[in-house]
N, C-alpha and C positions, 0 to 999 in steps of 0.2 A: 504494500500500500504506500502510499505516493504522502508523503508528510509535509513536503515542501519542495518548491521550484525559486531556483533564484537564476536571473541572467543579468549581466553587463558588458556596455562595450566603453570605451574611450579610446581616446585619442591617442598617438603614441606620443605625437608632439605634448600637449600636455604632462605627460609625468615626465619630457626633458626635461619640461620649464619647470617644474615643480625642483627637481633637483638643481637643475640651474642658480634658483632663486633664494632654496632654502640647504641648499647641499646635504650634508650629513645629517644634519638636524634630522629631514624630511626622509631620509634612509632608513634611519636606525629607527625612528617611530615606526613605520608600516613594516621595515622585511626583515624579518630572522639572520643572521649569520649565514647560516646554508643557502638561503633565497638568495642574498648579496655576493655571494662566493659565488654560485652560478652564473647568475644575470652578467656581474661585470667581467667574468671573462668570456663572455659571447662577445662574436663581433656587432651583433644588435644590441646593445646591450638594454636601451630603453624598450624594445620592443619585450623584451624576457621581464621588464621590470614593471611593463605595461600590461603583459600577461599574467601575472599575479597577482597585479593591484585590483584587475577584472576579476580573475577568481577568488579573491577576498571578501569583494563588493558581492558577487554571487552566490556565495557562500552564508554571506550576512543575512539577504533576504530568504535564502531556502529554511536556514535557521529561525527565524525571527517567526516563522507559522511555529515553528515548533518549542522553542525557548524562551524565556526572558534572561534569561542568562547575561550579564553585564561578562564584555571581554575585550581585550585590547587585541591590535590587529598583528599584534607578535602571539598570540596564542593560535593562530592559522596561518601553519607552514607549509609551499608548494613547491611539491620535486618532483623529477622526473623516473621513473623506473629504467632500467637499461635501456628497453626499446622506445623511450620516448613518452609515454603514457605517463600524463599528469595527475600527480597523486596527493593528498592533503593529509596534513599528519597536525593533530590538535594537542595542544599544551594549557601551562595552565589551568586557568575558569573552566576551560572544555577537556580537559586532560581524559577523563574518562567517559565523557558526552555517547561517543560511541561503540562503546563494552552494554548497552542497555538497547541489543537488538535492532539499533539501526547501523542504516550506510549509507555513505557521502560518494556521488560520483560526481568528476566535473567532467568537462569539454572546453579545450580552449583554441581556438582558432584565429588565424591573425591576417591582415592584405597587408599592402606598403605604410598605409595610416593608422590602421584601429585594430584593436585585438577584441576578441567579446570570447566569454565565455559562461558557458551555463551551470550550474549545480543543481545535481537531483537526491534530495532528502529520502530516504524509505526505511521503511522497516524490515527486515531481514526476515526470509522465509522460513517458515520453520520446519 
């Protein structure tokens, strides 16, 4: 059963200028370690920073049907598994969110400009 849907897209330009404007500051608030070790050694590197900041935002809403939960956007971490396939690993407020029969999947897709990506909240079959 289907508990929550969240989608976003943005800009890529946007989180340049974001980082441009507020540099580390604006890093270290939204991405995990892991998340900034990846992104900035991509050659796109805003694009990989603009696709997470999507599945964050996606993330937020799919939850938000299902939670009140108060969390910061360092407790929603995105990596990639070998072959690519983006995967979210929760800390923190949500550290155990997903040990109680549900599952998070996303989709992130990207053009020259914008990334968007979805999240689908469910309960896990039994």
């Amino acid at each position: 059963m289907v508990l929550g849907i969240g989608i976003d897209i943005i800009e890529i330009e946007r989180i340049k200028e974001s980082v441009d404007k507020f540099g580390d500051a604006f890093l270290k608030k939204i991405y995990t370690k892991t998340e900034l070790d990846y992104s900035l050694s991509r050659k796109n590197k805003y694009q990989h920073l603009a696709a997470r900041f999507a599945a964050k935002e996606a993330i937020y809403k799919a939850l938000s049907n299902d939670t009140d939960t108060a969390y910061s956007w360092q407790d929603v971490e995105i990596y990639n598994e070998l072959n690519g396939l983006p995967k979210v690993k929760f800390s923190g407020a949500l550290k155990d969110y997903l040990n109680h029969g549900k599952e998070l999947k996303i989709s992130m897709s990207h053009s020259e400009h914008y990334v968007t990506c979805v999240a689908v909240l469910s309960n896990v079959s039994s």
